[in-house]
C-alpha positions as CSV (number, residue, x, y, z in Angstrom):
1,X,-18.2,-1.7,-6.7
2,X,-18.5,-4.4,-9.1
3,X,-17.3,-8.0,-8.2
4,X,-13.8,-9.1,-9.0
5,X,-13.6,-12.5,-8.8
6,X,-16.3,-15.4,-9.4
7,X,-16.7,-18.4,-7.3
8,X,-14.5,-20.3,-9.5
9,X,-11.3,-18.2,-9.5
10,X,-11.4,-18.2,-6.0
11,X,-11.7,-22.1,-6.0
12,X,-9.2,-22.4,-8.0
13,X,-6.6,-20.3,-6.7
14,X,-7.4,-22.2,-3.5
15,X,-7.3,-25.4,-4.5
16,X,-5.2,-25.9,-8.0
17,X,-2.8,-22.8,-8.3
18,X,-0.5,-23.8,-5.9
19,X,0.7,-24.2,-2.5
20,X,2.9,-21.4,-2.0
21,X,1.5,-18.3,-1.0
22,X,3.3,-15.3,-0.7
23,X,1.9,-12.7,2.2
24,X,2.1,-9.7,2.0
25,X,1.9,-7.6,4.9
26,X,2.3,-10.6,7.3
27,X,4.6,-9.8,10.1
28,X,4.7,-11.2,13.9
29,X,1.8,-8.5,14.6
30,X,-0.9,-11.5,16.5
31,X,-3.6,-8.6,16.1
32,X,-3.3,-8.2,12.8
33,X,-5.7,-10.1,10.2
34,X,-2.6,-11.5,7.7
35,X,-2.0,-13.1,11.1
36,X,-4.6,-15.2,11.3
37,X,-5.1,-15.8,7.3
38,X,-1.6,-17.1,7.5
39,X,-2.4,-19.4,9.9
40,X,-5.3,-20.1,8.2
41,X,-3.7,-20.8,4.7
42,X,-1.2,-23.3,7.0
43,X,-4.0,-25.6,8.2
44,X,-4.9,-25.7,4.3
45,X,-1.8,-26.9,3.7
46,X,-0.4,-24.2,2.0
47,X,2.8,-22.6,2.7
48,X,3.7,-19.1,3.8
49,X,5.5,-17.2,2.9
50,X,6.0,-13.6,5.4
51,X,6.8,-10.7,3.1
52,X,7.4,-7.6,5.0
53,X,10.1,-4.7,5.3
54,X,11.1,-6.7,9.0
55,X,11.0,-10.1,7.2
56,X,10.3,-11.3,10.2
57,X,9.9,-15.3,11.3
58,X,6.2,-16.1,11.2
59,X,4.8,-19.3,11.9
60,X,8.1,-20.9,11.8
61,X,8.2,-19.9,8.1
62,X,11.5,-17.3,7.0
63,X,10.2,-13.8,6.6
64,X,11.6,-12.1,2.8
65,X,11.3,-7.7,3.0
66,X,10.2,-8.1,-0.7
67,X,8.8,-10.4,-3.1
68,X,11.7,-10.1,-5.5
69,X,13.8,-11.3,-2.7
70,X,11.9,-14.9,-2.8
71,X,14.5,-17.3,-3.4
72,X,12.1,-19.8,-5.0
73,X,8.9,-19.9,-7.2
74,X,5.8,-18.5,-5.7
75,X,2.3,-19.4,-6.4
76,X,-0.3,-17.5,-5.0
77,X,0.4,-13.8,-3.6
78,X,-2.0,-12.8,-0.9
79,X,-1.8,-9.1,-0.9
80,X,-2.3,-7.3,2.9
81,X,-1.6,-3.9,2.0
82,X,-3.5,-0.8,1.2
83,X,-5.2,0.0,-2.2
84,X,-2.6,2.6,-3.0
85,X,0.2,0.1,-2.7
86,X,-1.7,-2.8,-4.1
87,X,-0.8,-2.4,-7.6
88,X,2.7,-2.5,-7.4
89,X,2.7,-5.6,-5.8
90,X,0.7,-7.6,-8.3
91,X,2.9,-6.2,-10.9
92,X,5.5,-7.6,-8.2
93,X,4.0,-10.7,-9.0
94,X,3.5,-11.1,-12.5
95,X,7.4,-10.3,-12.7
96,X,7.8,-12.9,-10.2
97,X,6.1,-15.9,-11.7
98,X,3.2,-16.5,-9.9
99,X,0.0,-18.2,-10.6
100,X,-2.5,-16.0,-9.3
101,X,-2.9,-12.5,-6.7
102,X,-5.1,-12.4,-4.0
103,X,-6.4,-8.9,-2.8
104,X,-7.6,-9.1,0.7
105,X,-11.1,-7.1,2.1
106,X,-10.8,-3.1,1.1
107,X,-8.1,-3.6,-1.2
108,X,-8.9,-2.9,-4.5
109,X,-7.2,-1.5,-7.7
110,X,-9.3,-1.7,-10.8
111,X,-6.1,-1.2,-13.0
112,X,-3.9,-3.5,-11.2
113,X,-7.1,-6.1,-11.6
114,X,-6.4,-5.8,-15.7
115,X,-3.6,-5.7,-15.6
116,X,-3.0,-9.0,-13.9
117,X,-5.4,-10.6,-15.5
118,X,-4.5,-9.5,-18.7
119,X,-1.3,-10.7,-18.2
120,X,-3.0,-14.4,-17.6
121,X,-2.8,-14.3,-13.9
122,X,-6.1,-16.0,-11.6
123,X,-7.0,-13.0,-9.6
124,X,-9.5,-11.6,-7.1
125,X,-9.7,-8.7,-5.1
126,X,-12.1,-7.5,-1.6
127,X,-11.8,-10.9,-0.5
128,X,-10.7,-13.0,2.1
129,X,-9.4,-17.1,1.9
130,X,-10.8,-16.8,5.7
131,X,-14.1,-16.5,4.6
132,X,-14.5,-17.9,1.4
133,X,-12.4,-21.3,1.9
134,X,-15.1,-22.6,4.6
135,X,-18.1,-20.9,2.1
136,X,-16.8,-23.6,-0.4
137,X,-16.5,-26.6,2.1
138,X,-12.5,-26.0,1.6
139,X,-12.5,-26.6,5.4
């Protein structure tokens, strides 16, 4: 699989595209990894935003069961779903206004990835702001 997504998109859409991020898949689920990304993206100061059918509570932020119902501007959208889902939600995005999509480890849509970027969006896919935020000395 080629790479999608140098060093300095993911730089940037940790450090300058904003600090709103939109998760989704992040529900109260502790075991799960949006979980602890979440939690993760708080301590960068960032915050996050819980998109999930239960639009639950998580980490004292108000859960939202779609991106469309947002009620205010979203940044970054960190996407915790599978492949075959994947691509509607950046296209989710680009309607919504944000700066940049984040595809988490696995997820990967080739199509969604140009279209996206096409439409002038930062974007990376198969990785994780777990990992590659302490790879660049983020924390």
């Amino acid at each position: 699989m080629s790479e999608y997504g140098d060093t300095e998109t993911v730089r940037r859409i940790l450090t300058e595209d904003g600090d709103t991020w939109a998760v989704v898949g992040l529900s109260g689920n502790r075991a799960r990894a949006a979980y602890g990304v979440a939690a993760l993206l708080q301590r960068l100061g960032k915050r996050v935003v819980p998109i999930h059918p239960k639009a639950e509570t998580v980490h004292g932020e108000q859960g939202y069961a779609s991106l469309a119902e947002v009620p205010f501007p979203v940044d970054v959208v960190d996407v915790f779903v599978n492949s075959g889902l994947a691509g509607a939600v950046a296209d989710q995005a680009v309607a919504a206004g944000a700066k940049a999509v984040w595809f988490q480890l696995d997820v990967v849509d080739a199509d969604a990835y140009r279209r996206t970027t096409d439409a002038g969006l930062d974007m990376v896919m198969n990785r994780c702001p777990a990992i590659e935020a302490p790879r660049l000395g983020l924390i």
